[in-house]
PDB file with one MODEL, atoms N, CA, C and O in Angstrom:
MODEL        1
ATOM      1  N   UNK A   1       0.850  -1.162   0.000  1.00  0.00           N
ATOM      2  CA  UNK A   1       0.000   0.000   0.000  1.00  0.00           C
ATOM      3  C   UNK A   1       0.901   1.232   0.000  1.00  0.00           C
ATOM      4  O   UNK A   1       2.063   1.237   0.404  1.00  0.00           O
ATOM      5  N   UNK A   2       0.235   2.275  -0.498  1.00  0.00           N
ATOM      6  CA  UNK A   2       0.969   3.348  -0.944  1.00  0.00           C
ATOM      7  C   UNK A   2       0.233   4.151  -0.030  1.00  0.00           C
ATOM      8  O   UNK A   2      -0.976   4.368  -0.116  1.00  0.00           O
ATOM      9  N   UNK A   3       1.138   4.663   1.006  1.00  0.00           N
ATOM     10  CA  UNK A   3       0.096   5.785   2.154  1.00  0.00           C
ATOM     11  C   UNK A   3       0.495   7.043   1.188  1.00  0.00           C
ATOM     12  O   UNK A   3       1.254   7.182   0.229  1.00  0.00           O
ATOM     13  N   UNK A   4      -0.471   7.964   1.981  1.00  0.00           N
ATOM     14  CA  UNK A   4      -0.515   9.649   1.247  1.00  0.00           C
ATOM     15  C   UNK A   4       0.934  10.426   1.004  1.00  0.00           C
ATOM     16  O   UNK A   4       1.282  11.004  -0.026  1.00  0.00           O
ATOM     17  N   UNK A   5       1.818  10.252   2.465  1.00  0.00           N
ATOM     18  CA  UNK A   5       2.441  10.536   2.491  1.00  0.00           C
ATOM     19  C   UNK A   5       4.092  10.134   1.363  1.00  0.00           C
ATOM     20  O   UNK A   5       5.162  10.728   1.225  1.00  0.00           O
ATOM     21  N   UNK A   6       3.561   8.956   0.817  1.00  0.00           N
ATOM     22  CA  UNK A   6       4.300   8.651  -0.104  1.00  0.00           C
ATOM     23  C   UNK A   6       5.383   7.378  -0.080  1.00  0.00           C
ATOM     24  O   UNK A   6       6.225   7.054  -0.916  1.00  0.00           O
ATOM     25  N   UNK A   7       5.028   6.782   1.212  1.00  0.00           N
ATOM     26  CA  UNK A   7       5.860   5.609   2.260  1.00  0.00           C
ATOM     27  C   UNK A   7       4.515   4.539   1.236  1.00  0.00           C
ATOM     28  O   UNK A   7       3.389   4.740   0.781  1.00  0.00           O
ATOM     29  N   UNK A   8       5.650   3.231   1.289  1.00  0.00           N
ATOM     30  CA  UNK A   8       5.054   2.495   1.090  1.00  0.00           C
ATOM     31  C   UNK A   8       5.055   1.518   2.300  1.00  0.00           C
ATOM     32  O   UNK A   8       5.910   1.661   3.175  1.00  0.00           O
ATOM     33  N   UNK A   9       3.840   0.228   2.403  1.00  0.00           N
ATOM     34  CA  UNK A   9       3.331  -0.215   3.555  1.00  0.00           C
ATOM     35  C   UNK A   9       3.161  -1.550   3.067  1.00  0.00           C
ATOM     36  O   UNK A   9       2.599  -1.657   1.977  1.00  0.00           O
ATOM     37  N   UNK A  10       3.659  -2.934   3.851  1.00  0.00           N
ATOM     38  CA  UNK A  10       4.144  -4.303   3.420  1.00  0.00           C
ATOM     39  C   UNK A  10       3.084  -5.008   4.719  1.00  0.00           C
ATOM     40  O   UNK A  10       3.609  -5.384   5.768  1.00  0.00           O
ATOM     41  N   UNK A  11       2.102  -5.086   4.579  1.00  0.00           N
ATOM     42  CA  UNK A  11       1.603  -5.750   6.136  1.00  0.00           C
ATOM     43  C   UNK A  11       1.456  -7.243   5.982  1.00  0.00           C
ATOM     44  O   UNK A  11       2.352  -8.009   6.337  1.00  0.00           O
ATOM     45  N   UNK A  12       0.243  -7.679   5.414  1.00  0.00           N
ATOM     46  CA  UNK A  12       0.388  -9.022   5.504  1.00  0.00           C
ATOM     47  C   UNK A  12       0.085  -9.196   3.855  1.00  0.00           C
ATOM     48  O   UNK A  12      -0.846  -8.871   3.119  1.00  0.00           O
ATOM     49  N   UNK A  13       1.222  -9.803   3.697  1.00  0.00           N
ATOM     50  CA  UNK A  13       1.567 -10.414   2.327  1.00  0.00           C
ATOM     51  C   UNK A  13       1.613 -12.025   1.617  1.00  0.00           C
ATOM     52  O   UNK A  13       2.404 -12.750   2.220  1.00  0.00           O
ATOM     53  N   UNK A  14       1.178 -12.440   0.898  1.00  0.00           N
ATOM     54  CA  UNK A  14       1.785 -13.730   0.590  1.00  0.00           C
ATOM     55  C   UNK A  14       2.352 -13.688  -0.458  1.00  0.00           C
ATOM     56  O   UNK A  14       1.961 -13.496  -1.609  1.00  0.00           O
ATOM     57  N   UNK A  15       3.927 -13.998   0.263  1.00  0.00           N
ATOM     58  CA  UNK A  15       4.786 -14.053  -0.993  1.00  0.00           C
ATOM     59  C   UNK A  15       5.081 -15.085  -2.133  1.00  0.00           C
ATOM     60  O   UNK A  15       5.252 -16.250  -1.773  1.00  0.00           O
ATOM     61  N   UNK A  16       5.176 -14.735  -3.717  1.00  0.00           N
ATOM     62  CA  UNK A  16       5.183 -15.975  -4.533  1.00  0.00           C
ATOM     63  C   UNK A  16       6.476 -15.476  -4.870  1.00  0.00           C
ATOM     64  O   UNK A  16       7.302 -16.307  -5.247  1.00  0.00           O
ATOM     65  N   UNK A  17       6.758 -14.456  -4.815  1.00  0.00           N
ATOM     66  CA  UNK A  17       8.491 -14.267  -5.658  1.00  0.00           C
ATOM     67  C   UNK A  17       9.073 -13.188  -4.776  1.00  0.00           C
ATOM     68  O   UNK A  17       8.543 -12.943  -3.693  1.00  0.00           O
ATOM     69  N   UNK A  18      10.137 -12.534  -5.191  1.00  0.00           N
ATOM     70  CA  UNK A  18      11.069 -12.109  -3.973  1.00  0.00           C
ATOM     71  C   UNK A  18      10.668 -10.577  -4.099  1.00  0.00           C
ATOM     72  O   UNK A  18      10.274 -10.277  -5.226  1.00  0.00           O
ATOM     73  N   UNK A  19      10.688  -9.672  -3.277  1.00  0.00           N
ATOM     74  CA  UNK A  19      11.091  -8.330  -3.026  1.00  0.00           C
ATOM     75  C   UNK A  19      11.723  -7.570  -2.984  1.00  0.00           C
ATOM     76  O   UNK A  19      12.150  -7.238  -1.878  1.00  0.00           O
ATOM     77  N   UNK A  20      12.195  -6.773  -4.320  1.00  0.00           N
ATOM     78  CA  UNK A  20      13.572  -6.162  -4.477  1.00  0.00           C
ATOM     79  C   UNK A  20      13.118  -4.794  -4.150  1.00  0.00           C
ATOM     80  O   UNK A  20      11.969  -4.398  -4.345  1.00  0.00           O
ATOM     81  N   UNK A  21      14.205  -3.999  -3.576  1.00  0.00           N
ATOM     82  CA  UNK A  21      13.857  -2.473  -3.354  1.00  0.00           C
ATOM     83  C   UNK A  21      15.190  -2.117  -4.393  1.00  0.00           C
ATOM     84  O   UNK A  21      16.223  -2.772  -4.255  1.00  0.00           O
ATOM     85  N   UNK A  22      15.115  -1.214  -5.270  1.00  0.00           N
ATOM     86  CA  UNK A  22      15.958  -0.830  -5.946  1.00  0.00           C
ATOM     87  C   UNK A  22      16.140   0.827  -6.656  1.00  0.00           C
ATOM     88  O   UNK A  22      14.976   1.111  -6.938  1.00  0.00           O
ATOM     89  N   UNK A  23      16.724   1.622  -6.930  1.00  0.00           N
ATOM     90  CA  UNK A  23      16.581   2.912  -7.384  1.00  0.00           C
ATOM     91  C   UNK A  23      17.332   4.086  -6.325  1.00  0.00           C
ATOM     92  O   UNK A  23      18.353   3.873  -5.672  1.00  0.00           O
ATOM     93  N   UNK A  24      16.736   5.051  -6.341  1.00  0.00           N
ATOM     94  CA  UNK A  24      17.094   5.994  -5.724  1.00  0.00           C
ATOM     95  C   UNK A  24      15.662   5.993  -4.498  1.00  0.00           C
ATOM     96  O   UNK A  24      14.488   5.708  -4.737  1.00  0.00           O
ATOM     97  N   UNK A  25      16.113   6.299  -3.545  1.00  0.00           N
ATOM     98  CA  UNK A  25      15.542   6.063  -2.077  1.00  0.00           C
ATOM     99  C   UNK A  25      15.928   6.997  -1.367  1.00  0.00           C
ATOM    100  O   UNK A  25      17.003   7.270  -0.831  1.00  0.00           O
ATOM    101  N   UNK A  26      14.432   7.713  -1.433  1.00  0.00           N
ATOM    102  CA  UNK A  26      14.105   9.039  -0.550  1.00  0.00           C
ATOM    103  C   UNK A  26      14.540   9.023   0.659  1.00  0.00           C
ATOM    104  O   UNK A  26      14.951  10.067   1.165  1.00  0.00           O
ATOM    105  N   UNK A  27      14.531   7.615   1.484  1.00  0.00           N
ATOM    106  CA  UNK A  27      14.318   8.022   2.906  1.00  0.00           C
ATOM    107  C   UNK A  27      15.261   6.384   3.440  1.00  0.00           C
ATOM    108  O   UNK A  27      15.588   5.586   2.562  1.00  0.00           O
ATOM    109  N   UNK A  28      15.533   6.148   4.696  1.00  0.00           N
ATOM    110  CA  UNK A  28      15.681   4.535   4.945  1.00  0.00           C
ATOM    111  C   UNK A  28      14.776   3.698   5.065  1.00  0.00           C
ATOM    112  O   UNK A  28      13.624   4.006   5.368  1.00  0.00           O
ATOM    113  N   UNK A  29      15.161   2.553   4.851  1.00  0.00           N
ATOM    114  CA  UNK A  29      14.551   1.574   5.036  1.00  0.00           C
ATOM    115  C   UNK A  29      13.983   0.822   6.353  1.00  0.00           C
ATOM    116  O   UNK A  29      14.762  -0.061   6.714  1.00  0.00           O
ATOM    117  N   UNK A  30      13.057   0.917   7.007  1.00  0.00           N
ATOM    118  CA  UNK A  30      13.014   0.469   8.529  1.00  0.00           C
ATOM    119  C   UNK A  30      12.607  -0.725   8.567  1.00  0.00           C
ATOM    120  O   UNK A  30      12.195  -1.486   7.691  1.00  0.00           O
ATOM    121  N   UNK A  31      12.785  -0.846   9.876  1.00  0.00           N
ATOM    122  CA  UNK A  31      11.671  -2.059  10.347  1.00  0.00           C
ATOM    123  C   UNK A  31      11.980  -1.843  12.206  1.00  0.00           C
ATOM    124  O   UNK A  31      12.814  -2.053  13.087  1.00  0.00           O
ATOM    125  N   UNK A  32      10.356  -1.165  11.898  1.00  0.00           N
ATOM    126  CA  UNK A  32       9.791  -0.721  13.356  1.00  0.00           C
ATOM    127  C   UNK A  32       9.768  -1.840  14.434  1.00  0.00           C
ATOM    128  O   UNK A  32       9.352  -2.915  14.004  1.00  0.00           O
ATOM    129  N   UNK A  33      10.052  -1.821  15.468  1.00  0.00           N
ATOM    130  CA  UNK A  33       9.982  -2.155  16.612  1.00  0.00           C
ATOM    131  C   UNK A  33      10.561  -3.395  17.132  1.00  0.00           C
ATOM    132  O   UNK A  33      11.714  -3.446  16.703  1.00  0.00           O
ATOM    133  N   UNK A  34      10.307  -4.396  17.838  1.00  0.00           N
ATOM    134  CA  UNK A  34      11.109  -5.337  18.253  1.00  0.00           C
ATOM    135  C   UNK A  34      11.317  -7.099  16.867  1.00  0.00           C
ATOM    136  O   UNK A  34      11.673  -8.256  17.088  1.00  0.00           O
ATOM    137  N   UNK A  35      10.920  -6.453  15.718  1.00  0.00           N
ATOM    138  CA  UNK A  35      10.560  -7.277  14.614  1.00  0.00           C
ATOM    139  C   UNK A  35      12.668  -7.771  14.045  1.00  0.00           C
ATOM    140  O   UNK A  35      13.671  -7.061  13.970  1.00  0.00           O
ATOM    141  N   UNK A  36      12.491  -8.886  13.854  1.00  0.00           N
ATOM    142  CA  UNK A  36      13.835  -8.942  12.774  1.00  0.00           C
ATOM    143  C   UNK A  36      13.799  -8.778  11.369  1.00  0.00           C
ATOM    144  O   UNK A  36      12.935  -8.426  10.566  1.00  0.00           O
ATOM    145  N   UNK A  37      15.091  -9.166  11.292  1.00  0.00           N
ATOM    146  CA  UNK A  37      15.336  -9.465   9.800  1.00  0.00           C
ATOM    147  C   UNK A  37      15.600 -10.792   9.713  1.00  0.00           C
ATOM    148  O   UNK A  37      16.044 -11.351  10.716  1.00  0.00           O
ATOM    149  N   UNK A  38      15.380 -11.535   8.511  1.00  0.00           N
ATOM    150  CA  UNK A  38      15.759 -13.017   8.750  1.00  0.00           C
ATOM    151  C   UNK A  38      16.118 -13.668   7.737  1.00  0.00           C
ATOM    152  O   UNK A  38      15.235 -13.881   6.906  1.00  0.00           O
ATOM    153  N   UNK A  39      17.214 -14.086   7.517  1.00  0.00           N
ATOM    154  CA  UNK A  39      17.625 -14.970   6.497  1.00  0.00           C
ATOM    155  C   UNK A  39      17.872 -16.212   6.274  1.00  0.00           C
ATOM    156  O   UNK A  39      18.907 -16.751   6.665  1.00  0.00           O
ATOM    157  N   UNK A  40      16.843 -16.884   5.543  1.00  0.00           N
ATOM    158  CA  UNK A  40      16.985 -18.322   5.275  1.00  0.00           C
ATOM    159  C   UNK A  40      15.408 -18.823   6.053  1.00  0.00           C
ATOM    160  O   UNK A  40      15.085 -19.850   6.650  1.00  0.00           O
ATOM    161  N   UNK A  41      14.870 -17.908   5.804  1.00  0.00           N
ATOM    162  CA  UNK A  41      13.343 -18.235   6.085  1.00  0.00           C
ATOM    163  C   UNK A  41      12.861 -19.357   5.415  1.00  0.00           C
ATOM    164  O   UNK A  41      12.574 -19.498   4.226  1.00  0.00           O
ATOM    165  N   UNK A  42      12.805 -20.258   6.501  1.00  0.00           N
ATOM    166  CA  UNK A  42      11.959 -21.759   5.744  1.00  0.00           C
ATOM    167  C   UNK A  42      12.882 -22.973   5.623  1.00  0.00           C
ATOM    168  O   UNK A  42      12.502 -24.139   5.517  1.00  0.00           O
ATOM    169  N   UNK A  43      14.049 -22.574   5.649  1.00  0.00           N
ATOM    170  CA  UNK A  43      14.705 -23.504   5.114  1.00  0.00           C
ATOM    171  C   UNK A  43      14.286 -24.759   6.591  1.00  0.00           C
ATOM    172  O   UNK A  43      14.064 -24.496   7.773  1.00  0.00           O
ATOM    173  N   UNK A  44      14.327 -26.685   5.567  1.00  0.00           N
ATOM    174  CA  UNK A  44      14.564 -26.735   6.567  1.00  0.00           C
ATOM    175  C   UNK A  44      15.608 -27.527   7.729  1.00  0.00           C
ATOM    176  O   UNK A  44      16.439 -28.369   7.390  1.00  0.00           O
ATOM    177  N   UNK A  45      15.429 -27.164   8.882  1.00  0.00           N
ATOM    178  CA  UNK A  45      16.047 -27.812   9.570  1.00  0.00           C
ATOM    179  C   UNK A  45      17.366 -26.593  10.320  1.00  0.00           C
ATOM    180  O   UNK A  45      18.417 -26.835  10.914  1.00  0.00           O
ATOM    181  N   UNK A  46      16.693 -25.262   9.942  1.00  0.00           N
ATOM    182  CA  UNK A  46      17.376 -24.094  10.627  1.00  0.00           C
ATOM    183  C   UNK A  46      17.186 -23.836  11.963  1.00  0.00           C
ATOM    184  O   UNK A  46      16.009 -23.705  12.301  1.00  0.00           O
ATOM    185  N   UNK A  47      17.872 -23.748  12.656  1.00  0.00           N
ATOM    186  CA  UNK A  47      17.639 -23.330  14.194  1.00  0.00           C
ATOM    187  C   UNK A  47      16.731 -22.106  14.004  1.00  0.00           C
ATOM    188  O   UNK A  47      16.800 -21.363  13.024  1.00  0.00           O
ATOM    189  N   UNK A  48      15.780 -21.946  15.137  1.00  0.00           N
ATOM    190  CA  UNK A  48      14.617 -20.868  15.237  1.00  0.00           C
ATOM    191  C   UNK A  48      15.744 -19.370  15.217  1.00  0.00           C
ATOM    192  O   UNK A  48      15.933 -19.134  14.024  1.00  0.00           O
ATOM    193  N   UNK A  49      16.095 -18.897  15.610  1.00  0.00           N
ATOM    194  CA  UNK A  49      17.473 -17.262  15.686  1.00  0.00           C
ATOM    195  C   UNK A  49      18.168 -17.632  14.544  1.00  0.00           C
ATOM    196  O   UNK A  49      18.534 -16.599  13.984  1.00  0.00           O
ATOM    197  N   UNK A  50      18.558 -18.718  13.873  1.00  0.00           N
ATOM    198  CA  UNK A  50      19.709 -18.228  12.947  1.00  0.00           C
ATOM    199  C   UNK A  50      19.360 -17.729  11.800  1.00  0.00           C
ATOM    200  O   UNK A  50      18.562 -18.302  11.059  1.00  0.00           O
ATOM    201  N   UNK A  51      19.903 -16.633  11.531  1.00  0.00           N
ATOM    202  CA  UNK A  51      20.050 -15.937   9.896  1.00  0.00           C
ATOM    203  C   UNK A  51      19.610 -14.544  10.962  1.00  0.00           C
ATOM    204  O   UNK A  51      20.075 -13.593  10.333  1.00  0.00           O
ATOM    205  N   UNK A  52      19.147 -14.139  11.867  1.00  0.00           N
ATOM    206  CA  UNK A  52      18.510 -12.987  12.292  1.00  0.00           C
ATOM    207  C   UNK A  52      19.400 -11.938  12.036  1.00  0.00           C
ATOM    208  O   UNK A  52      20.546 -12.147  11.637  1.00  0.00           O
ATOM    209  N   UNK A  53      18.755 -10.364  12.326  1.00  0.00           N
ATOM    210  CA  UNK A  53      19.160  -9.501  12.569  1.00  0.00           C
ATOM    211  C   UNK A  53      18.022  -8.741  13.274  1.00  0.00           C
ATOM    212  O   UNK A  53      16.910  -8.424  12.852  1.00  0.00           O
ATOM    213  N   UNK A  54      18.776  -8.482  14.797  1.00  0.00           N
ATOM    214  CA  UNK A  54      17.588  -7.719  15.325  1.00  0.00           C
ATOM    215  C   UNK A  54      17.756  -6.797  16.215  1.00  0.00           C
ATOM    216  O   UNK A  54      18.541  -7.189  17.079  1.00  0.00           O
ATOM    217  N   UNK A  55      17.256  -5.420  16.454  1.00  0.00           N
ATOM    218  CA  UNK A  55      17.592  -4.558  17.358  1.00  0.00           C
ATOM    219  C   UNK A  55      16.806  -4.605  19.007  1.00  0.00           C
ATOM    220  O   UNK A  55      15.598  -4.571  19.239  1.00  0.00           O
ATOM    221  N   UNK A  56      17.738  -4.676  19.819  1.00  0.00           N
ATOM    222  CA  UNK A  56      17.104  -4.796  21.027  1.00  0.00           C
ATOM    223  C   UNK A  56      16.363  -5.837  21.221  1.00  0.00           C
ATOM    224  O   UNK A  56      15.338  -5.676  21.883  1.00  0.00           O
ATOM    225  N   UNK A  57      16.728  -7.345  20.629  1.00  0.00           N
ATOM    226  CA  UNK A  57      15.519  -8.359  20.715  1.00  0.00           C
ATOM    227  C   UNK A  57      16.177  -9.381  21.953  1.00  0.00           C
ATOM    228  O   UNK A  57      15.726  -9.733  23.043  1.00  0.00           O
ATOM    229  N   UNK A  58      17.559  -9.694  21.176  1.00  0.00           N
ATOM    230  CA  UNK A  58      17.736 -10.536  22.484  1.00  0.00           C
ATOM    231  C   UNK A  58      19.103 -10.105  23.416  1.00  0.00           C
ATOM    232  O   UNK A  58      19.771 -10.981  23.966  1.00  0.00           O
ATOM    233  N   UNK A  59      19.439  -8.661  23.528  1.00  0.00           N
ATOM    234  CA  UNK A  59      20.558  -8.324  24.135  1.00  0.00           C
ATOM    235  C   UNK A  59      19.701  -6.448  24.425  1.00  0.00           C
ATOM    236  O   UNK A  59      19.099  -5.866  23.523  1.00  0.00           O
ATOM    237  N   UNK A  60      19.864  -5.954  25.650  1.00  0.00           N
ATOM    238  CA  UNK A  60      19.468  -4.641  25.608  1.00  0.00           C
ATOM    239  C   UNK A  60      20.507  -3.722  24.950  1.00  0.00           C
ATOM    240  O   UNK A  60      21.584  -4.139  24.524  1.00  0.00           O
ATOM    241  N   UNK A  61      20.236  -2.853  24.914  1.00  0.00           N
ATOM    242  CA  UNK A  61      21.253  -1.561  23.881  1.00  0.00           C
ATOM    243  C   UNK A  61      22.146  -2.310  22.513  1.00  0.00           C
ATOM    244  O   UNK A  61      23.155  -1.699  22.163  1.00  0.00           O
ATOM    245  N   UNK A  62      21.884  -3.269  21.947  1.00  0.00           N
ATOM    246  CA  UNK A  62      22.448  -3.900  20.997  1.00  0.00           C
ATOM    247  C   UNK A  62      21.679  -4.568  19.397  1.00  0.00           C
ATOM    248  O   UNK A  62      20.537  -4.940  19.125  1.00  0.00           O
ATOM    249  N   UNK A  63      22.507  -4.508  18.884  1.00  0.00           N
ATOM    250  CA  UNK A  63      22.123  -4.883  17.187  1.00  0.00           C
ATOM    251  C   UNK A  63      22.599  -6.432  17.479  1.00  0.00           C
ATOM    252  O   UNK A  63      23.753  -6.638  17.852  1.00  0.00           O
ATOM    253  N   UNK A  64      21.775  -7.390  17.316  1.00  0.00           N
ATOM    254  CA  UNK A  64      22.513  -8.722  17.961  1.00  0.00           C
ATOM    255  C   UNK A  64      21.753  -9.335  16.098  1.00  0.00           C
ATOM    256  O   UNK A  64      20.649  -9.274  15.556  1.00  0.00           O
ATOM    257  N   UNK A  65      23.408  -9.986  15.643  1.00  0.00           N
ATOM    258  CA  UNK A  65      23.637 -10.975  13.997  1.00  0.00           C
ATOM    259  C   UNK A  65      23.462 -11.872  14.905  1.00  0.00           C
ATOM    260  O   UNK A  65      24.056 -11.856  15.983  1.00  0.00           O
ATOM    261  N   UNK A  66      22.783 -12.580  14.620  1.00  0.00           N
ATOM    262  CA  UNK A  66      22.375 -14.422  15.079  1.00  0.00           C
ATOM    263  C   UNK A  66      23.067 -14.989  13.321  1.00  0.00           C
ATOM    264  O   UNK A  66      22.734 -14.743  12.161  1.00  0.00           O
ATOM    265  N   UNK A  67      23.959 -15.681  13.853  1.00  0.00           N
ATOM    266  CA  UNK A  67      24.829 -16.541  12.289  1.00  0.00           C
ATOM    267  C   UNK A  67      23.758 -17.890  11.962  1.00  0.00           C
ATOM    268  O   UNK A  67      22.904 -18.494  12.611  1.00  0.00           O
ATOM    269  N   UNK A  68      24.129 -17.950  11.056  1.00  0.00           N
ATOM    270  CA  UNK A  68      23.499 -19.722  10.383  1.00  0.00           C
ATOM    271  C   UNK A  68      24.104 -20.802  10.695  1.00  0.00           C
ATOM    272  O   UNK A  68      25.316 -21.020  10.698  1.00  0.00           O
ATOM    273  N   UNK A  69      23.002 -21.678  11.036  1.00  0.00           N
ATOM    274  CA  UNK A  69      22.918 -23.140  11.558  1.00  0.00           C
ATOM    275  C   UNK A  69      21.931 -23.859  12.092  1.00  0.00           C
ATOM    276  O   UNK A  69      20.843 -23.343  12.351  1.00  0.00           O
ATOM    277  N   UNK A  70      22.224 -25.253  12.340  1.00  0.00           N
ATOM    278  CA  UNK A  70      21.134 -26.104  12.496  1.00  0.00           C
ATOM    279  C   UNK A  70      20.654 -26.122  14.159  1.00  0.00           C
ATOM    280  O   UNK A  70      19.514 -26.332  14.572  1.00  0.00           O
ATOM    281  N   UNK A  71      21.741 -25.868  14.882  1.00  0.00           N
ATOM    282  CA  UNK A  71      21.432 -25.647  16.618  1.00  0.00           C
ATOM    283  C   UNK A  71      22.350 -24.331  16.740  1.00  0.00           C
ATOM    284  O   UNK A  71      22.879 -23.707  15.820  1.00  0.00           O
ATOM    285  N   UNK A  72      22.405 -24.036  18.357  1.00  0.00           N
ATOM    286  CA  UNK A  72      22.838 -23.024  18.609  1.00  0.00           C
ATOM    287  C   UNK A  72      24.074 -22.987  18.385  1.00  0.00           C
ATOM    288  O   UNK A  72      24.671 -22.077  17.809  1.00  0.00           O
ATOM    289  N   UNK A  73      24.801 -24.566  19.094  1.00  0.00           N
ATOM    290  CA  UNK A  73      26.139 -24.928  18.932  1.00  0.00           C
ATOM    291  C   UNK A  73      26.889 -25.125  17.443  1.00  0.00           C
ATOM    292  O   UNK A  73      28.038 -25.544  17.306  1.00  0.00           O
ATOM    293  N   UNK A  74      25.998 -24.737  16.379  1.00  0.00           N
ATOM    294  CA  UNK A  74      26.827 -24.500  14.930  1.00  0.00           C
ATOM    295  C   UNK A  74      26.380 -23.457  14.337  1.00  0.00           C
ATOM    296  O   UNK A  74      26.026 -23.419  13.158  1.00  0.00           O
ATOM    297  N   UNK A  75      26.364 -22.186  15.432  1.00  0.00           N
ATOM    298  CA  UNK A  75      25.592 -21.198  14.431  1.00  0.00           C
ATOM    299  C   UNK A  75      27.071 -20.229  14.047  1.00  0.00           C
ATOM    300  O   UNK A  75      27.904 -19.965  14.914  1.00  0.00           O
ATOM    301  N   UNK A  76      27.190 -19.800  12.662  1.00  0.00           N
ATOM    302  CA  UNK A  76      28.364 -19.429  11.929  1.00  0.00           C
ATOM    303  C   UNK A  76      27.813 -18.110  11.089  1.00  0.00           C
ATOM    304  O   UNK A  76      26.782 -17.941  10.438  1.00  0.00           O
ATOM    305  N   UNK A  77      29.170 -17.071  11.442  1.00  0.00           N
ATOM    306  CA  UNK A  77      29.098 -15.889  10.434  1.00  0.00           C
ATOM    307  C   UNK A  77      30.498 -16.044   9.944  1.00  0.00           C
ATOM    308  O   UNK A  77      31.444 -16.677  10.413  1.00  0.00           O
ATOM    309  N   UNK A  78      30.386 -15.319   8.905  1.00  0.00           N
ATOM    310  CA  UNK A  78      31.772 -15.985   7.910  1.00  0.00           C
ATOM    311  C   UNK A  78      31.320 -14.041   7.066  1.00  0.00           C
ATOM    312  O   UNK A  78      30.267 -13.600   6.604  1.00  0.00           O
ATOM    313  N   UNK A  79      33.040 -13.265   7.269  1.00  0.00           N
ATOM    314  CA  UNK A  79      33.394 -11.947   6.790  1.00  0.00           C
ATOM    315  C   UNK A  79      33.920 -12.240   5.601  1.00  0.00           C
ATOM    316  O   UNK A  79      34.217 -13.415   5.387  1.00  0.00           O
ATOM    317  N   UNK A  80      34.043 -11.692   5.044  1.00  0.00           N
ATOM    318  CA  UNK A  80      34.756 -11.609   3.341  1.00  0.00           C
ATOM    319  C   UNK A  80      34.945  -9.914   3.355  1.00  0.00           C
ATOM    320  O   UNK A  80      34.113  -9.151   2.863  1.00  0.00           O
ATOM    321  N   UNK A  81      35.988  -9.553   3.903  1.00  0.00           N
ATOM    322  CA  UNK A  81      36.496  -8.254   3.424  1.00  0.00           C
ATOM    323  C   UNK A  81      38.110  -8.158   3.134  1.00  0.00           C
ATOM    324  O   UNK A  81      38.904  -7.858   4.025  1.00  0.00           O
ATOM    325  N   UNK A  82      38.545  -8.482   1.629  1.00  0.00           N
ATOM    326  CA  UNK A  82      39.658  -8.679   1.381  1.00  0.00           C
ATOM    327  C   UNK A  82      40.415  -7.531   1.153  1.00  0.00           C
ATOM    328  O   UNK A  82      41.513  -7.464   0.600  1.00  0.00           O
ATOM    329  N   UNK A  83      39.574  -6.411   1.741  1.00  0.00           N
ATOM    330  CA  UNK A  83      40.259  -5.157   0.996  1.00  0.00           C
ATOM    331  C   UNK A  83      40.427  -4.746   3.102  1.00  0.00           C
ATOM    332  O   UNK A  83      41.033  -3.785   3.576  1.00  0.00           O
ATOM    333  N   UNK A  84      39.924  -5.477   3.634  1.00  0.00           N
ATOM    334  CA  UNK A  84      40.341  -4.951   5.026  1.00  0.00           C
ATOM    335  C   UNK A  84      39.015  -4.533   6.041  1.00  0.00           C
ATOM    336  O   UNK A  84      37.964  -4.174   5.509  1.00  0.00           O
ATOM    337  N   UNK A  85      39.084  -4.574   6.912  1.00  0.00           N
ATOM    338  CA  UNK A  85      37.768  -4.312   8.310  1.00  0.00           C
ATOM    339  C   UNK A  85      38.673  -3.827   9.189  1.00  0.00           C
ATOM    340  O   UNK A  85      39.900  -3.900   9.262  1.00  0.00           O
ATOM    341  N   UNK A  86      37.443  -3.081  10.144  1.00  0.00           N
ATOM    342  CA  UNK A  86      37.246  -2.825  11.074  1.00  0.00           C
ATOM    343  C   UNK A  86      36.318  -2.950  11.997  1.00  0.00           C
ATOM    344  O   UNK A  86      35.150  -2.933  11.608  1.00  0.00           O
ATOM    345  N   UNK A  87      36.560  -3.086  13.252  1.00  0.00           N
ATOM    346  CA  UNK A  87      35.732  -3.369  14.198  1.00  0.00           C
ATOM    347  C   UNK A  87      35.944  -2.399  15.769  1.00  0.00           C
ATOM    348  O   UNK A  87      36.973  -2.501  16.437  1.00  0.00           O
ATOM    349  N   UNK A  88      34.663  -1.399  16.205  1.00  0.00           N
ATOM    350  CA  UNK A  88      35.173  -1.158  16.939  1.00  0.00           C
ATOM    351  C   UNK A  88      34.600  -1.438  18.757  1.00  0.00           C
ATOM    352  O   UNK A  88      35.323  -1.096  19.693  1.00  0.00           O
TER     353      UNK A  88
ENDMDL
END
């Protein structure tokens, strides 16, 4: 849905194909309140947290990456920055 203001609105959807946001982008991208992000939705045999990204969900004052895997005890994030990182 397209509110007045010009925001678009994703509530309950059934998805058959994927959701690309692409172009030039007025404003950020959110996601309000104690909700994640999640990657590898469905697959199965994924531990319930892995693929997450979520603010304030399971650590207070923190952005907590939940990595991929089948239990807690193999959950894995894997960096690829060959040009160099930081962390602070």
């Amino acid at each position: 849905m397209i509110n007045p203001n010009g925001e678009v609105s994703i509530d309950k959807l059934s998805v058959q194909n994927s959701l690309a946001v692409a172009g030039a982008i007025a404003g950020p991208i959110k996601i309000n309140g104690s909700n994640t992000l999640e990657f590898g939705a469905g697959i199965n045999g994924k531990e319930v947290s892995a693929g997450k990204i979520g603010y304030q969900v399971w650590t207070t004052d923190a952005v907590d990456v939940v990595g991929a895997g089948t239990e807690i005890t193999n959950r894995k994030i894997k960096f690829w920055a060959e040009g160099g990182a930081t962390l602070n």
